[in-house]
C-alpha positions in Angstrom: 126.0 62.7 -23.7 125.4 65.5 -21.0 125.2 64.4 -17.3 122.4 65.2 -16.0 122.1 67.0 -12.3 119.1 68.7 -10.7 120.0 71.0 -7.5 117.4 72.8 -4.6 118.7 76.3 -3.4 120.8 75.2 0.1 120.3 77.2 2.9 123.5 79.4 3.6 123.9 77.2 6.9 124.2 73.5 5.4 125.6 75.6 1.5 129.3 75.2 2.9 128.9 71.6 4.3 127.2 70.3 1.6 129.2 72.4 -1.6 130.6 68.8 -3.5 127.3 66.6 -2.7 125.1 69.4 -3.9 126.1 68.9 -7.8 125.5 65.4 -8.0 121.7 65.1 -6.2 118.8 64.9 -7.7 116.6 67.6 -6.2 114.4 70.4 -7.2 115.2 73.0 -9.7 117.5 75.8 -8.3 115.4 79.2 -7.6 117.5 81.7 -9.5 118.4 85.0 -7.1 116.7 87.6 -7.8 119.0 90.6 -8.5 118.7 93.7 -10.5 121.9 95.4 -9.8 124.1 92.7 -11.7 127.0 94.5 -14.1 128.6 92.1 -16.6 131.9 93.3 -16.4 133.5 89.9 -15.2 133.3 90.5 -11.2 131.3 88.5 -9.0 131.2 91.1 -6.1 127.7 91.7 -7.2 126.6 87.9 -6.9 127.0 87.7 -3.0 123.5 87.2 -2.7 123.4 84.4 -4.9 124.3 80.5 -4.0 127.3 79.4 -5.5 127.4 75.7 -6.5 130.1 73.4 -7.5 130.8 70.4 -10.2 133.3 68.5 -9.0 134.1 67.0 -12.4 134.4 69.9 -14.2 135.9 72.1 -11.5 133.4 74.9 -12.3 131.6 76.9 -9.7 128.5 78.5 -11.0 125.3 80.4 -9.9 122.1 81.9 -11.4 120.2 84.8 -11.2 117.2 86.9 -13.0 115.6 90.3 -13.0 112.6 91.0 -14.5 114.0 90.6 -17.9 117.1 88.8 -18.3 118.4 85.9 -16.9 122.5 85.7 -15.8 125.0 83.1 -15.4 128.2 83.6 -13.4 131.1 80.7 -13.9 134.0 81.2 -12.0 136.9 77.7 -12.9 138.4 77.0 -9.4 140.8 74.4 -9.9 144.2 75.1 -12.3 143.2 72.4 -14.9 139.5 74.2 -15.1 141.2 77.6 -15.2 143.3 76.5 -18.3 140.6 74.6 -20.1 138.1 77.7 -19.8 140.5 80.1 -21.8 142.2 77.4 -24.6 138.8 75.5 -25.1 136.2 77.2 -24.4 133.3 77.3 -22.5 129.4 76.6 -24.1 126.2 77.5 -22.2 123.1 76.5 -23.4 119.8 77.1 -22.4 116.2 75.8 -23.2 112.9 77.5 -21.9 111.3 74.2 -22.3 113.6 72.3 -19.6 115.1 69.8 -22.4 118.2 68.6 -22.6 119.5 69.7 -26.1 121.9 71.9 -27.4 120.0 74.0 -29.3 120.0 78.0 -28.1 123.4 78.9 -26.4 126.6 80.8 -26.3 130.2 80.1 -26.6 132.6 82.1 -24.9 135.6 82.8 -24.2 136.0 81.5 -27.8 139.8 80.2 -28.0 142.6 80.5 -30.5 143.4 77.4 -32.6 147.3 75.5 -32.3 147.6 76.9 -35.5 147.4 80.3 -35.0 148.9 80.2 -31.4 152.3 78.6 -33.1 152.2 81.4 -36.0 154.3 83.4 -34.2 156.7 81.0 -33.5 157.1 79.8 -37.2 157.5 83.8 -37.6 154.3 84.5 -39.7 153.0 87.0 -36.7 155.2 88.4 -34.0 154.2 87.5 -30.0 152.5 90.9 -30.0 150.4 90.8 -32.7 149.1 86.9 -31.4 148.3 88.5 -27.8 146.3 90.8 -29.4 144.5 88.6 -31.6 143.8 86.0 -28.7 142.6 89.5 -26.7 140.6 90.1 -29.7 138.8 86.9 -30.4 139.0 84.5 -27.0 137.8 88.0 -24.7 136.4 90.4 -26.9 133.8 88.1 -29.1 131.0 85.2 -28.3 129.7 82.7 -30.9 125.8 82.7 -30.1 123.4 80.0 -32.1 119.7 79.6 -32.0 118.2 82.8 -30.2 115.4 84.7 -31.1 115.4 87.3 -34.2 119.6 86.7 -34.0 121.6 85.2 -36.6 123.7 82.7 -35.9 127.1 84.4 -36.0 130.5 85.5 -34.5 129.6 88.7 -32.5 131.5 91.4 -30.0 130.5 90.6 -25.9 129.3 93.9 -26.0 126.9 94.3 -29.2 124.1 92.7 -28.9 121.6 92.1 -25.2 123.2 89.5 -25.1 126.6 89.8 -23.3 129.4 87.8 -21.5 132.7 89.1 -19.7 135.6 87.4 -18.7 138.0 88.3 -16.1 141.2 86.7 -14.5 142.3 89.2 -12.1 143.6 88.1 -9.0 144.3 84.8 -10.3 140.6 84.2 -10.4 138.8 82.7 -13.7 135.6 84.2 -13.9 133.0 84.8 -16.4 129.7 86.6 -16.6 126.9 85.6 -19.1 123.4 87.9 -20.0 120.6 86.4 -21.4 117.6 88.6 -22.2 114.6 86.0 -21.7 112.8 87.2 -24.9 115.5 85.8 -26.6 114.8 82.3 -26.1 111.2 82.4 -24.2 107.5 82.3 -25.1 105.8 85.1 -23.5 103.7 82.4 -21.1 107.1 80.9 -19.9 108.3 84.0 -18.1 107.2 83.0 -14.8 108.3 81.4 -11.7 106.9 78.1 -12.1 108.0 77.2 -16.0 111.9 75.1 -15.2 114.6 75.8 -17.3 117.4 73.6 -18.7 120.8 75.3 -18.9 123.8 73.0 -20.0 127.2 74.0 -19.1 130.5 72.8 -21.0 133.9 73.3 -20.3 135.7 72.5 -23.6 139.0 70.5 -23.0 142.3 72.2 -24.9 142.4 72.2 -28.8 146.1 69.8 -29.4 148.7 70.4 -31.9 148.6 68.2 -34.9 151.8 67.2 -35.5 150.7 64.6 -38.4 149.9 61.0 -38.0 151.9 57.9 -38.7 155.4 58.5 -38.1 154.7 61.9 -37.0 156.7 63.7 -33.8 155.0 62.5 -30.3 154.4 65.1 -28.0 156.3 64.8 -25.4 157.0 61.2 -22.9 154.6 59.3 -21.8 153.4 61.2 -18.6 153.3 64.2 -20.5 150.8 62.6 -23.1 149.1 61.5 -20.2 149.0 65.2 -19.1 147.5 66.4 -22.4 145.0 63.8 -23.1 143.4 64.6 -19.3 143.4 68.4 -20.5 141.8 67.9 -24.0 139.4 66.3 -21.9 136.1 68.3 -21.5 133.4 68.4 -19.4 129.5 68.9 -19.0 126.5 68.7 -17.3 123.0 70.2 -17.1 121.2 72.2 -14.2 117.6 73.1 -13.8 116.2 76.5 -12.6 113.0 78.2 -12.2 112.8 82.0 -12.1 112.4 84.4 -9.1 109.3 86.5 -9.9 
């Protein structure tokens, strides 16, 4: 089940000082910034307005914003373990208009590769090349979306529908940008500044290589194994927010 976590907008003076407790308090619903110049194109230069909050367990920072007609989600994975998870499992928001808990209406993006088809090159069914550009393909360049408005649930590319997400990990930086036009999971009478929303964040742990049960090869020694089970691991929690009108 999905930890649960309500956060109040810090002002900038106490943000810093109170960055790890902020995550785990039970507080208002955060007031989404209001900005109307955001580009999803994977940066976060254009979120400096914004508060940035942290979960310590998943190692995600994360912030929220709206214009008049969209709401956005920037997640930037600050910790090495984070940054892996995000890009070989995958990383789910969902969001409900109705401030439930439930996974019903999200996104999943980056979407990874499988074991199977990372190791296809090395069993020589697929050269390096041609798996790079498959995992460019499919973990960057495509978004799962379930339960939105007039949208079938389906596989499409970031950049198709309203709806759009953009990764980007330059500068050693894990960072990516979600758009949610609020039509396309709101009642007209929600889009206000009082109705709270429920958005659920989850950082997949890594998909493992099955190699076969019983008397199968191990995966490495014991602190290794150790290694692996902590990163197939995932995380998640839920935050509240009420649009800036």
């Amino acid at each position: 089940m999905m930890k649960k976590i309500k956060i109040a907008m810090l002002p900038i003076s106490i943000f810093i000082l109170c960055l790890n407790a902020a995550a785990q308090t039970e507080k208002e619903p955060l007031r989404a910034e209001f900005i109307n110049s955001i580009v999803i194109d994977g940066e976060d230069s254009d979120w400096e307005s914004a508060v940035s909050l942290f979960d310590e367990d998943s190692g995600l920072m994360y912030s929220i914003a709206n214009d008049d007609e969209n709401i956005y989600i920037l997640l930037k994975a600050t910790v090495e373990s984070s940054m892996t998870k995000f890009v070989m499992g995958g990383v789910e928001v969902w969001i409900s208009a109705d401030g439930k808990d439930r996974r019903k209406t999200g996104i999943k993006y980056p979407v990874p590769l499988s074991w199977e088809e990372r190791f296809a090159s090395a069993r020589g069914n697929t050269t390096r090349e041609d798996m790079r550009r498959q995992e460019n393909e499919r973990t960057y360049k495509t978004m799962e979306l379930r339960g939105f408005e007039n949208i079938k649930d389906n596989t499409y590319k970031v950049d198709e529908l309203e709806i759009k997400a953009e990764y980007s990990g330059k500068n050693g930086n894990t960072v990516a940008e979600y758009k949610i036009p609020l039509n396309a999971f709101c009642k007209p009478e929600q889009i206000n500044g009082e109705n709270i929303f429920a958005v659920g964040l989850v950082l997949n742990g890594m998909q493992m290589p099955n190699f076969g049960g019983g008397g199968g090869r191990r995966f490495g020694d014991g602190q290794m194994q150790r290694q692996m089970r902590d990163m197939s691991r995932g995380h998640s929690f839920w935050i509240y927010a009420q649009l800036t009108k």
